[in-house]
C-alpha positions as CSV (number, residue, x, y, z in Angstrom):
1,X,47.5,-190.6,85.1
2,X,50.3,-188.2,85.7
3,X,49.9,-186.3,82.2
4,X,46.1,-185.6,83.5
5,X,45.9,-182.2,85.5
6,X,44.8,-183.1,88.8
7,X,41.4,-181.8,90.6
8,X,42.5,-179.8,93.7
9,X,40.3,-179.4,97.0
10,X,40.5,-177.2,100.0
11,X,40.2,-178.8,103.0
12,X,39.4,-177.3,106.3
13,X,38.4,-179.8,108.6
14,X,34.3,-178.9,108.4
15,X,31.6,-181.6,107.8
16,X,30.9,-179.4,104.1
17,X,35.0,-179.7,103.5
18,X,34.7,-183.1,104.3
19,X,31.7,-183.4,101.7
20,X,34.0,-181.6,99.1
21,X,37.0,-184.0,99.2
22,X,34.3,-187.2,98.8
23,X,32.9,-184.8,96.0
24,X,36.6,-184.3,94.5
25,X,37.7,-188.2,94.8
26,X,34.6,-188.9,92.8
27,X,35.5,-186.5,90.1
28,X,38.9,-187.4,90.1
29,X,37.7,-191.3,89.3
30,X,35.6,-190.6,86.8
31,X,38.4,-187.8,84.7
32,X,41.2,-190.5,85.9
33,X,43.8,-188.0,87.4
34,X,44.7,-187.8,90.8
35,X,43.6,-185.0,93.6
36,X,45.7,-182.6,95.4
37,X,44.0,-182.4,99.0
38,X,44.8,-178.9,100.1
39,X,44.8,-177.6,104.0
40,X,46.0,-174.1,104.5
41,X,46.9,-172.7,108.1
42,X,47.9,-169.7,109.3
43,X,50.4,-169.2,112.5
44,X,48.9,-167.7,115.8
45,X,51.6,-167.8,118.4
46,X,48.7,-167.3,121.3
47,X,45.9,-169.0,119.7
48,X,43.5,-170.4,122.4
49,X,45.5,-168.7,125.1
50,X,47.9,-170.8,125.1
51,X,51.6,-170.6,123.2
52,X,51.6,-172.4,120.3
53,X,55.3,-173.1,117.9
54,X,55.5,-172.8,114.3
55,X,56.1,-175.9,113.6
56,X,53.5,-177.4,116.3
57,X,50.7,-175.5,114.1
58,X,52.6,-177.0,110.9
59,X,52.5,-180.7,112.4
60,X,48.5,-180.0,113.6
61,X,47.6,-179.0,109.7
62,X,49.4,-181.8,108.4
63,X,47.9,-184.1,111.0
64,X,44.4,-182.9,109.9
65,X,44.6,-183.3,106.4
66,X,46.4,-186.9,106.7
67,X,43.2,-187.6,108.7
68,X,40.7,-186.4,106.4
69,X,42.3,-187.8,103.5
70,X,42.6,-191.1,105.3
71,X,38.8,-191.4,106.4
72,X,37.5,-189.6,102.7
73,X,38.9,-193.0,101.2
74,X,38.6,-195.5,103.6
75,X,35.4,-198.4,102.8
76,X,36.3,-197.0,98.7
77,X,36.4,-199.7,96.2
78,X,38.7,-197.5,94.4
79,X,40.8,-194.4,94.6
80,X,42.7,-192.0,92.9
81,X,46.6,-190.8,94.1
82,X,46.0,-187.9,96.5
83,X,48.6,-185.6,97.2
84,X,48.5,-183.8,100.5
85,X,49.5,-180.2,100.5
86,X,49.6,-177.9,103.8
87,X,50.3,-174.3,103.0
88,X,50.6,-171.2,105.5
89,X,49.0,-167.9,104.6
90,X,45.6,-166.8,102.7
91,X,43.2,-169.0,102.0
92,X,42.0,-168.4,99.5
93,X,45.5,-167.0,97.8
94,X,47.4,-170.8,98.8
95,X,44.0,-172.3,97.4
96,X,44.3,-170.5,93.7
97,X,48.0,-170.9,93.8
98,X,47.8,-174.7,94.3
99,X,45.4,-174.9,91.6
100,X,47.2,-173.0,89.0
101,X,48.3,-176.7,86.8
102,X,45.1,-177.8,87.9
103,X,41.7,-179.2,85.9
104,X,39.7,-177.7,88.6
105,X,39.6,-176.5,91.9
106,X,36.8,-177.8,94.9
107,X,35.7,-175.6,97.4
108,X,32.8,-176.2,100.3
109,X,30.3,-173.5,100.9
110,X,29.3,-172.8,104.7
111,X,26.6,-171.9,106.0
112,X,26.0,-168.6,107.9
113,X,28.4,-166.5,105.7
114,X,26.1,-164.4,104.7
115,X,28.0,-161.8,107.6
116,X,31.5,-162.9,106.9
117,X,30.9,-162.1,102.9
118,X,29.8,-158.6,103.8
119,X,32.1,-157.9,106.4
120,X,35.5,-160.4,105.6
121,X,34.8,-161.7,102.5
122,X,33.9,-165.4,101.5
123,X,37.2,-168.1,101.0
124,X,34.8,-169.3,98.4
125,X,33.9,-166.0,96.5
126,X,37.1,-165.2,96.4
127,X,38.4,-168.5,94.7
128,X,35.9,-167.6,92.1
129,X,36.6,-164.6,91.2
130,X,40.6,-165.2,91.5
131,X,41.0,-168.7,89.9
132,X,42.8,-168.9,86.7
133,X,40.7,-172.9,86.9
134,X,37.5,-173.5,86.9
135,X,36.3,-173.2,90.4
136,X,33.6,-175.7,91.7
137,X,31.9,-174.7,95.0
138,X,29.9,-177.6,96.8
139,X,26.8,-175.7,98.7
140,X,26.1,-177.2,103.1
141,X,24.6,-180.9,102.2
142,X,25.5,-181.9,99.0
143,X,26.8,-185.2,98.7
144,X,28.0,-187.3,95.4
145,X,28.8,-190.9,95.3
146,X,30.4,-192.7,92.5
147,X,27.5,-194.7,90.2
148,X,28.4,-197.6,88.3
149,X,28.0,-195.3,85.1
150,X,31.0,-193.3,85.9
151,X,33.0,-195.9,87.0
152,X,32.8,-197.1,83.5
153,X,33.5,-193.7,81.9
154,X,36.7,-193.4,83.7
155,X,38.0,-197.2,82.5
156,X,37.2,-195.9,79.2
């Protein structure tokens, strides 16, 4: 598996990132590589009012995505290595750069952007159009599950 480029996922902690990272386990079982399970956080020394350290806000992203991870592959009958990566900085920026060895890179839509993609600009949108990757982005809803039929494929 480690010659195969792996399928990388951003991960934000929303049901439709949650959806994604299901989405990108799949696809990473049926192409047989592994996933790369990306958070990205940003440092806000008065976030909520109250201070908050560097390395507090480092430890809570890390926390998340060992959480999400943990649950996304829980109850599988299989699944493939996941790395966890936290990054600080852009989203979209730390998503494209962790996908640059990548096969593909897995992004949730959200709903109600319609304002933030006039106004700040869509996380996914901008994966699109800066991706070197292909760039897969998962609409609100969508679900996969693994058939028997890929299963197969990927022990071929």
């Amino acid at each position: 598996m480690d010659e195969r480029k792996p399928v990388v996922v951003g991960v934000d902690g929303s049901e439709a990132a949650r959806h994604a990272l299901e989405w990108a386990l799949d696809e990473a079982l049926i192409r047989g590589c592994a996933v790369r399970a990306v958070r990205v956080w940003s440092f806000e020394p008065m976030s909520d009012w109250a201070p908050t350290t560097l390395q507090e806000t480092r430890d809570n992203a890390e926390r998340a995505l060992d959480d999400a991870v943990r649950t996304a592959v829980a109850g599988r009958p299989s699944a493939p290595p996941v790395e966890q990566v936290t990054a600080e900085g852009d989203p979209a920026g730390a998503l494209v750069r962790a996908a640059s060895d990548a096969a593909l890179l897995v992004v949730a839509g959200h709903r109600g952007e319609r304002f933030r993609k006039v106004v700040l600009g869509s996380v996914s949108s901008a994966c699109v159009r800066r991706s070197h990757v292909p760039v897969v982005v998962l609409p609100p809803g969508i679900e996969r599950v693994a058939t028997e039929d890929d299963e197969e494929r990927a022990r071929a």
